[in-house]
C-alpha positions in Angstrom: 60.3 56.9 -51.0 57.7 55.4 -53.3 55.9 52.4 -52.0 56.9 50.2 -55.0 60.4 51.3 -54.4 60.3 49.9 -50.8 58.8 47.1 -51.8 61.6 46.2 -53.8 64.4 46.8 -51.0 62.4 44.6 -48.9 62.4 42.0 -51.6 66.3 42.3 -52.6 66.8 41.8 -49.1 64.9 38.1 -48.9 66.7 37.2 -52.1 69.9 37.4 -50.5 69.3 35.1 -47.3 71.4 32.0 -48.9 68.9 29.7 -50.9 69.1 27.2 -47.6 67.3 29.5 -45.6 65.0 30.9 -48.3 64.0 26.9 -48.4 63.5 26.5 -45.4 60.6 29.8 -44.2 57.8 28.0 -44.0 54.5 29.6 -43.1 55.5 33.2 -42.8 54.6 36.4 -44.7 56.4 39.6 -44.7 54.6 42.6 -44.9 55.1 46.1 -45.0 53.1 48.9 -43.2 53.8 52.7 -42.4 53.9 52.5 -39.1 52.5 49.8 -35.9 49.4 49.9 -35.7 47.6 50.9 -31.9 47.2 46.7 -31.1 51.3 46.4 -31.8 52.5 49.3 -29.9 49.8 48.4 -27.1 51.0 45.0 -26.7 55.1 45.8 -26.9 54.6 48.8 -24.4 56.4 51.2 -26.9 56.3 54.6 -25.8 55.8 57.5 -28.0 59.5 58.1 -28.5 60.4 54.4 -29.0 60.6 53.5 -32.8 60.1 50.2 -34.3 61.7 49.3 -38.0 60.2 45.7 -37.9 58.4 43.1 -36.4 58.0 39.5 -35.5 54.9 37.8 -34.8 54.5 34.2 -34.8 55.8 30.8 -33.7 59.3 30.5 -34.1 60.5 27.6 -36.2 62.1 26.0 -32.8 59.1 26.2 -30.9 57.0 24.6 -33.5 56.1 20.6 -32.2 54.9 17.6 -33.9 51.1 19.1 -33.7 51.8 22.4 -35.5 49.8 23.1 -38.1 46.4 24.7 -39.7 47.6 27.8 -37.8 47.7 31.0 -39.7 51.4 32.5 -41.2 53.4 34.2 -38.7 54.1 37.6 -39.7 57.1 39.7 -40.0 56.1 43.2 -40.5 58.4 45.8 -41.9 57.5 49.7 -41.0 58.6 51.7 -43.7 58.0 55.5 -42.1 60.2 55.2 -39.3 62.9 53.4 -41.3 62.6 56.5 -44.3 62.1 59.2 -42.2 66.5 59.0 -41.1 67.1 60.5 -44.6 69.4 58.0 -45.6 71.8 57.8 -48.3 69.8 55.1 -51.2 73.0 52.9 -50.4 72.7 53.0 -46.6 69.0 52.6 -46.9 69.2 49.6 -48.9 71.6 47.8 -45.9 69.1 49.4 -43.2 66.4 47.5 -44.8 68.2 44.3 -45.3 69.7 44.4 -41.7 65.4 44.5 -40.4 64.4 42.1 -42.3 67.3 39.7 -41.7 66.7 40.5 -38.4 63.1 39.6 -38.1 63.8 36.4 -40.5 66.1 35.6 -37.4 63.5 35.6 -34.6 61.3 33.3 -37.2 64.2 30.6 -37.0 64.4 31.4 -33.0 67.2 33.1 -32.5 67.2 35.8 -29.6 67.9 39.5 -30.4 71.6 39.1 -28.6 71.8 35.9 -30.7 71.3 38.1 -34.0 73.4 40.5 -33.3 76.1 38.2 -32.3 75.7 36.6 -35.8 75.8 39.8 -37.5 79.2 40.7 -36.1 
């Protein structure tokens, strides 16, 4: 898949969060790489085998006190290889891609991974 192409499933999948949560990211950039880089996969322990679709780094909205600020964005990364390399259908692709990045968006309002999947049932 075409990078361009990626960048726009990546994009749909912001625009449909409901305009309440759109409003309400603050301070975080999404980004898309190939793959984690050495520092990432270092500091999750991944091992070879494990694959990553996306990423949080940052301070999660409920964590953030009274003195947060000048602090750089958090990041949520999304890894495009790994995601296109399952040879998905363009539909099934398209919901992979939105379930990551709502996932990520998740951790940046604080919500655990069980939490996230719990609200995705």
């Amino acid at each position: 898949m075409e990078n361009e192409a990626f960048e726009m499933l990546v994009r749909d999948a912001v625009l449909t969060l409901p305009i309440e949560f759109r409003q309400i990211l603050e301070n975080v950039e999404i980004t898309i790489e190939d793959m984690p880089s050495s520092f990432q996969s270092r500091k999750l322990h991944l091992k070879n085998n494990q694959i990553l679709f996306g990423l949080y780094e940052g301070v999660p909205k409920t964590k953030r006190g009274s003195s947060y600020g000048m602090v750089l964005p958090d990041k949520i990364t999304i890894f495009k290889n790994p995601i296109t390399s399952y040879g998905w259908s363009d539909a099934e692709m398209r919901e992979h891609v939105r379930d990551v990045v709502l996932h990520e968006i998740g951790h940046h309002f604080g919500l655990s991974d069980r939490e996230i999947r719990r609200a995705g049932k």
